[in-house]
Backbone as CSV, one residue per row, in Angstrom:
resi,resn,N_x,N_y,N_z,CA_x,CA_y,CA_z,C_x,C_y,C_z
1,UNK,144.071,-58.673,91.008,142.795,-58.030,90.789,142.942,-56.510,90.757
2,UNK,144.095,-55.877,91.377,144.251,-54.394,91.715,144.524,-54.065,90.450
3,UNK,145.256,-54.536,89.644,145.677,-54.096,87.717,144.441,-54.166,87.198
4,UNK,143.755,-55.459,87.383,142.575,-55.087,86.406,141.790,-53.716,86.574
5,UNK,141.480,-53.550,87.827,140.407,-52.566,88.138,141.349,-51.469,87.773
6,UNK,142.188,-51.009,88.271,143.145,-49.872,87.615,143.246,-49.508,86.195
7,UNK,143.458,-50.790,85.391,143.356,-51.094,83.950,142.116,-50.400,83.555
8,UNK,141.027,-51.208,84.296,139.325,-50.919,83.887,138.911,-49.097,84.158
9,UNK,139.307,-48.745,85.291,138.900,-47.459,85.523,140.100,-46.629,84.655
10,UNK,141.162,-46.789,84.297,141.916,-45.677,83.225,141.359,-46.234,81.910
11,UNK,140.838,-47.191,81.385,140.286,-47.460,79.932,138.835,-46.183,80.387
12,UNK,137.846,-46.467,81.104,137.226,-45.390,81.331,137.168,-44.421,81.144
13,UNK,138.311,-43.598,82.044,138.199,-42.645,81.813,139.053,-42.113,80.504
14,UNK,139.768,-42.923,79.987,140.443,-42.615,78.482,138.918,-42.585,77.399
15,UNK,137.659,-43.222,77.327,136.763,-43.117,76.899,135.819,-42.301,77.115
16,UNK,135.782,-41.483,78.252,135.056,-40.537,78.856,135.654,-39.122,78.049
17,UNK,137.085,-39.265,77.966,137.553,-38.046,77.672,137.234,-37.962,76.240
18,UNK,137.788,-38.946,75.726,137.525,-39.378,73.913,136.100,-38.413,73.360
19,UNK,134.966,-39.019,74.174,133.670,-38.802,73.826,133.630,-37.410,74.216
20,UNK,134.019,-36.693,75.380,133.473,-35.452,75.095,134.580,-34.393,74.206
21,UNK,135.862,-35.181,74.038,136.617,-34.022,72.822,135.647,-34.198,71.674
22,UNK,134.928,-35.652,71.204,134.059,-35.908,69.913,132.632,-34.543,69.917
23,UNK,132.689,-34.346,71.488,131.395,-34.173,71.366,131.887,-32.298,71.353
24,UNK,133.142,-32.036,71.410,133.273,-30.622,70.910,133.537,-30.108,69.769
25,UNK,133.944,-31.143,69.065,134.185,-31.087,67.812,132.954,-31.188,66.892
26,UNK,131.935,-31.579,68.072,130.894,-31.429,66.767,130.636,-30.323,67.016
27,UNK,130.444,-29.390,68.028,129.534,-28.543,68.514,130.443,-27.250,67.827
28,UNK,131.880,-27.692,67.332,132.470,-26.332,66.553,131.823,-26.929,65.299
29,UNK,132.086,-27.508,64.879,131.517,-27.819,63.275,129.962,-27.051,63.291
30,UNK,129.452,-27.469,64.264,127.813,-26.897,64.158,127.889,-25.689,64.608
31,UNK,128.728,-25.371,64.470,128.526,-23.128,65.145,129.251,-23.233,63.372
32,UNK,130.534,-23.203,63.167,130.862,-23.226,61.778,130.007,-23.405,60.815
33,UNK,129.182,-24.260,60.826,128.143,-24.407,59.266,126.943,-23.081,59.416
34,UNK,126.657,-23.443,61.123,125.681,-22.293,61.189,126.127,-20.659,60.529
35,UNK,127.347,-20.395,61.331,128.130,-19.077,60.755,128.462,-19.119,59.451
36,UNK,128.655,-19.853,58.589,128.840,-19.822,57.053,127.450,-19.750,56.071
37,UNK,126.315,-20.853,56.513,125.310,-20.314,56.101,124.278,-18.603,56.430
38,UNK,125.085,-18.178,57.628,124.117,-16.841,57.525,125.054,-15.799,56.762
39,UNK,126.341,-15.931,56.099,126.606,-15.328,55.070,126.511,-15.521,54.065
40,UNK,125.977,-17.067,53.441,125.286,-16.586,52.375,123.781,-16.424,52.237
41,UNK,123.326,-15.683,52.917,121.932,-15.312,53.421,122.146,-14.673,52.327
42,UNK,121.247,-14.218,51.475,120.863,-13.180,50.202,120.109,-11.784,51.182
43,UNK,119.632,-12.238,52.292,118.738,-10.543,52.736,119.572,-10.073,53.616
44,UNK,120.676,-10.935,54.098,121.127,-9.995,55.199,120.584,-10.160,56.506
45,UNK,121.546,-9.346,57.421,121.114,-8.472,58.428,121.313,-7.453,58.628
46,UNK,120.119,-6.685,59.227,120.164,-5.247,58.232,120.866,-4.989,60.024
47,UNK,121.994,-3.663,59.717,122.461,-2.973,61.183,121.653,-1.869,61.467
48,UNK,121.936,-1.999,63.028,121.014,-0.038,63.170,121.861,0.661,62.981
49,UNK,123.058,0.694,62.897,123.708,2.481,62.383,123.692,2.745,60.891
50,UNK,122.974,1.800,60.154,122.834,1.905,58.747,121.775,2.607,58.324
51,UNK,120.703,3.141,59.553,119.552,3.371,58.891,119.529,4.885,58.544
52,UNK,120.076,5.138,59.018,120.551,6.739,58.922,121.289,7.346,58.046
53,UNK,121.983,6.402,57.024,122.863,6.629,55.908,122.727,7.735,54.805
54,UNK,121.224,6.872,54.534,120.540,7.217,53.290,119.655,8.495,53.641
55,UNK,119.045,9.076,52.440,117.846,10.309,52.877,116.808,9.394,52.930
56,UNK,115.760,10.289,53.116,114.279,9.539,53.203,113.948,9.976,51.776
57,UNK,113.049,9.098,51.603,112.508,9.241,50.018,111.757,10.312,50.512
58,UNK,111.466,10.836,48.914,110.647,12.072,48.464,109.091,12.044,48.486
């Protein structure tokens, strides 16, 4: 009976670990798509040391 339960609690925790490497791999994929779609943002984000570049209109 001591193998099984040994058996049973390392299948465990071999599934415990499984699921949360799955569950980091999503969470890079989902920072990755997020970070790729805000460059192709068409407006930007505008910086503050940029505002000062230009003159002021006339």
């Amino acid at each position: 009976m001591y193998e099984y339960e040994l058996y049973r609690s390392t299948s465990a925790e071999l599934i415990r670990r499984a699921d949360a490497e799955r569950e980091i791999g999503r969470a890079r994929r989902a920072r990755r798509a997020a970070r790729l779609s805000r460059r192709q943002d068409p407006e930007g984000k505008v910086r503050q040391g940029d505002r000062g570049r230009f003159a002021p209109a006339a």
